[in-house]
C-alpha positions in Angstrom: 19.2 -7.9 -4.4 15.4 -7.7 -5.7 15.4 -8.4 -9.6 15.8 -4.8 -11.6 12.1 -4.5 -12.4 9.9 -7.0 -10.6 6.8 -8.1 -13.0 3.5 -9.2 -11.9 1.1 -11.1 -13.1 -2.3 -8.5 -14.3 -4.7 -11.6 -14.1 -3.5 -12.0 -10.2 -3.3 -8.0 -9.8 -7.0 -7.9 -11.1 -7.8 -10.7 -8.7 -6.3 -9.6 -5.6 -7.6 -5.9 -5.7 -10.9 -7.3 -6.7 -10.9 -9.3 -3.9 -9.5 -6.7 -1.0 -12.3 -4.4 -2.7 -14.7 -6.7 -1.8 -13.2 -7.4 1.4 -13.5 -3.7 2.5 -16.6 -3.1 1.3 -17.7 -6.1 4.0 -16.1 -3.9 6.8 -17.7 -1.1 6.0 -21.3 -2.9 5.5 -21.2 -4.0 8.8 -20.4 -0.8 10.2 -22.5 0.9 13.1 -23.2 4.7 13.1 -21.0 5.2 16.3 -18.2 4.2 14.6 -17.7 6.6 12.0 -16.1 9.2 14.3 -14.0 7.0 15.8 -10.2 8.1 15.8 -7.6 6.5 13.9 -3.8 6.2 13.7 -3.4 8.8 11.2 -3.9 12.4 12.9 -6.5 14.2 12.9 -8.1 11.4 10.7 -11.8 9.5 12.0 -13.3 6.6 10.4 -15.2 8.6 8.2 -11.5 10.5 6.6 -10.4 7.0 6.5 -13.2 5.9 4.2 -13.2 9.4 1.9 -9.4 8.8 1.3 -10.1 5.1 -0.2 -13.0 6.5 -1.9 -10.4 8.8 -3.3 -7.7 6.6 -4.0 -10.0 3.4 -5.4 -13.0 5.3 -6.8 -10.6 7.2 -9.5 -9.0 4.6 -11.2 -11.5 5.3 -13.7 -10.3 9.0 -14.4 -6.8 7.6 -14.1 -7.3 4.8 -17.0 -9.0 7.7 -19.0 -6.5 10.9 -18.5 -3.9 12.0 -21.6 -0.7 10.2 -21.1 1.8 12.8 -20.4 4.9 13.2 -21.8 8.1 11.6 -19.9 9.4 8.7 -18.9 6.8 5.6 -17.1 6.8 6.0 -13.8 8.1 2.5 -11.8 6.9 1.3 -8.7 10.1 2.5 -7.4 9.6 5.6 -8.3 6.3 6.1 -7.3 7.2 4.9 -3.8 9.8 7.5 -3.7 7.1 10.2 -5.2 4.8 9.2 -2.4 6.6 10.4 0.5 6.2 14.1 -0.8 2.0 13.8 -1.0 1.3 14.3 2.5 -0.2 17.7 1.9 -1.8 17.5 -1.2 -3.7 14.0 0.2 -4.7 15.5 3.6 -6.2 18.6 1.8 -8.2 16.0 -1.0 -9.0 14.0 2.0 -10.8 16.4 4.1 -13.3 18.2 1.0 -14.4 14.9 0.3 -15.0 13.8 4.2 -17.2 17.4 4.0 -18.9 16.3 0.8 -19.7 12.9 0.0 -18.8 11.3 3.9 -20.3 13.7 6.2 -24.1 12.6 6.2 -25.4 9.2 8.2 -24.2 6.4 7.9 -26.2 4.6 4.9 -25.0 7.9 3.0 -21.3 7.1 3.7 -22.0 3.3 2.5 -23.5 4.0 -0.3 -20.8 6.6 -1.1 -18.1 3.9 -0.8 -20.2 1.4 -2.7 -19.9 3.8 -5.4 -16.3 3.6 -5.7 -15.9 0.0 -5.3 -17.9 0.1 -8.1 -15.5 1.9 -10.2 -13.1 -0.1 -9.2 -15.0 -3.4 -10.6 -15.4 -1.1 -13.7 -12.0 -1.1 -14.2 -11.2 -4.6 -13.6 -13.8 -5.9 -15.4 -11.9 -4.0 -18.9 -10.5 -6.4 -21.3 -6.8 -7.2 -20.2 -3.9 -8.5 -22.4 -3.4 -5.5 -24.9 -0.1 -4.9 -26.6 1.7 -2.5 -25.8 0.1 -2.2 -21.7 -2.4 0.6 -21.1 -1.4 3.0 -18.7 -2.8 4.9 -16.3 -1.9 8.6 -14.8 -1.5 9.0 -11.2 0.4 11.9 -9.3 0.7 13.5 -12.3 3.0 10.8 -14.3 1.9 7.5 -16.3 2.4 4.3 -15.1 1.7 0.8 -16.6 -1.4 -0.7 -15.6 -0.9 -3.3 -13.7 2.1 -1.5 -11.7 -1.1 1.2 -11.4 -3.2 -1.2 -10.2 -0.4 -2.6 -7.5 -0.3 1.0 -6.2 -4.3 0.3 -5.6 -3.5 -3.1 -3.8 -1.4 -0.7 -1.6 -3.7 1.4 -0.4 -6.4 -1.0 -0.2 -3.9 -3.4 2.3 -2.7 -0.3 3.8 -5.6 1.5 5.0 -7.5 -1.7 5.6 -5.0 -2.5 8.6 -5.7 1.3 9.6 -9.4 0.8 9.9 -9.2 -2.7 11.4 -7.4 -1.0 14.3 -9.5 2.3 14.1 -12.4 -0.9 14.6 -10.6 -2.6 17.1 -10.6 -5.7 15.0 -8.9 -8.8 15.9 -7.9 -9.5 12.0 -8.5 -8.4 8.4 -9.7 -10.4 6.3 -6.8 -9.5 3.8 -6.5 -11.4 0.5 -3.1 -13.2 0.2 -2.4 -12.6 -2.9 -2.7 -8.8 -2.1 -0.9 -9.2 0.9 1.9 -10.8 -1.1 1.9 -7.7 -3.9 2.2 -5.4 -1.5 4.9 -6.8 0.9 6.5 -7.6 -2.0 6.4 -3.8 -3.8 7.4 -2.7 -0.7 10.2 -4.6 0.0 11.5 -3.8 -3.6 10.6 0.0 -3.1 13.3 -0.4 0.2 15.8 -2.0 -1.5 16.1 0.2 -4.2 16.2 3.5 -1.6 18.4 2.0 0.4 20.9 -0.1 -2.2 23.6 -2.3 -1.2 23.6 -5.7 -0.2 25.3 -5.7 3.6 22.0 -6.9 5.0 19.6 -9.5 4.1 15.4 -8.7 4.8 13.8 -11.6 4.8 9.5 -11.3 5.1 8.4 -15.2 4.9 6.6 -16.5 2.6 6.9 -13.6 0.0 10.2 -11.4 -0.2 13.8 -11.4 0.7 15.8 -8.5 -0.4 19.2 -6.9 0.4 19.9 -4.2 1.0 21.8 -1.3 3.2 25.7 -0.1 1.8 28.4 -2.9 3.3 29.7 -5.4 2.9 28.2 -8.0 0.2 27.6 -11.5 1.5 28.5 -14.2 -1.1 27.3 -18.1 0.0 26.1 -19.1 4.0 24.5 -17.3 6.6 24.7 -13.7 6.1 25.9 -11.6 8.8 23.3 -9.2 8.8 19.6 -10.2 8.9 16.2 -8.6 9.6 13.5 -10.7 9.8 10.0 -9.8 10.2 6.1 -10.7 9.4 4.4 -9.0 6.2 1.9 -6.6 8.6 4.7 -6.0 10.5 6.5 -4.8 7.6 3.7 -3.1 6.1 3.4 -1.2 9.1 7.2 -0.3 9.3 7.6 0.7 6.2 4.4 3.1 5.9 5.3 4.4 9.1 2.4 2.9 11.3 5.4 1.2 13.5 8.4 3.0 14.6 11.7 0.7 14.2 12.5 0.5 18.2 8.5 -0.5 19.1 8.8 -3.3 16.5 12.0 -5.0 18.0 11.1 -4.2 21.6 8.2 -6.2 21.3 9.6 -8.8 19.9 7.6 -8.6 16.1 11.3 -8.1 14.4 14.5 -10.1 14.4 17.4 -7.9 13.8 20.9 -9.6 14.1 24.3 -8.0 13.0 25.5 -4.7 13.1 24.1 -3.0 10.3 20.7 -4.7 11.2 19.3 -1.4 12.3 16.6 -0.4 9.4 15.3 2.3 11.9 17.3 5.6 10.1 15.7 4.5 6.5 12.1 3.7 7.2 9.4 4.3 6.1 9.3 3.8 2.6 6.0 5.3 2.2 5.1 8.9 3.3 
């Protein structure tokens, strides 16, 4: 089983989403003007929907930082992962008055737009870290800590910069590893606690194993039940960008055992 409440380390959450920021905001420099309206993976969704909706989700964190703390319990990564999967509306309908707004001119307009929310991103990292008791931050209307806020941001930053290196037709992001590791890591964590039990073991080398799935619990040795994957590969899985059956037909899972089939309980992510 994952540990109750994984922690992670701000300094390396600061560093990571600094450095995915960046990282994206490479992509999108090197962007040509035909590519803007190419499709993506998600709908109805071009490049240029793509690159409003991390506008949205980066460029805020400012607003987020600043917002009245509402009453009520913080909100875990857990929990928000659960939350999530209820959003798809709400997003789609943010994502497409800001694609009409701020991303619907030429392309320097649509850079420049974007560097303006990495920007507010570096705004926010650059704040003075360590204070006792942890800031917080307010995102689909609940508080979270900050850096558990700030993982969320790794999310969609790893997330949506595998959607726009296949919208791109790009042989590889350049992802950071540390945010790679955050987020197959949250993930993972996010499954296991949707999903409880401990009758299979997911194992995504080098950075999580959980268990998971109601059974039988193994105790020492090989256990009887084990999936066994790569972190895009997960990533994808759990977010929905892979169905379960695709994955394993092509050989990018190992399933073995007879509860090895995570296919009923993805994604994890809406």
């Amino acid at each position: 089983m994952p540990p109750k409440s994984r922690t992670y380390q701000p300094q390396k959450v600061r560093a990571a989403l600094a450095a995915q920021s960046e990282a994206l905001r490479a992509v999108v420099h090197g962007l040509g003007a035909d590519q803007l309206d190419r499709p993506t993976r998600l709908g109805a969704w071009r490049v240029r929907e793509l690159l409003a909706h991390l506008s949205l989700a980066l460029g805020r964190m400012p607003t987020a930082l600043d917002a009245p703390a509402p009453d009520g319990p913080v909100l875990s990564l857990a929990g928000y992962a659960e939350v999530s999967r209820t959003l798809a509306g709400a997003v789609d309908s943010a994502v497409t008055e800001r694609a009409a707004t701020g991303f619907a001119g030429p392309l320097a307009e649509v850079v420049a737009a974007f560097d303006r929310s990495l920007d507010a991103v570096r705004a926010v990292l650059d704040r003075p870290a360590g204070a006792a008791p942890e800031p917080t931050a307010v995102v689909v209307g609940r508080r979270m800590l900050l850096t558990d806020y700030l993982v969320t941001r790794l999310v969609e930053a790893v997330v949506h910069a595998d959607d726009l290196a296949d919208a791109l037709r790009l042989e590889a992001f350049p992802h950071d590893r540390q945010a790679l590791a955050a987020v197959t890591r949250m993930l993972a964590d996010a499954f296991a606690d949707q999903v409880p039990g401990g009758a299979v073991e997911l194992r995504i080398p080098p950075y999580a194993v959980v268990q998971a799935v109601e059974g039988p619990r193994h105790t020492r040795g090989t256990p009887p039940n084990v999936v066994e994957t790569d972190p895009l590969t997960w990533i994808r899985l759990a977010t929905g960008r892979l169905p379960w059956a695709a994955a394993v037909a092509d050989h990018q899972v190992s399933a073995s055992g007879e509860r090895s089939d995570l296919g009923a309980y993805l994604p994890v992510l809406g």
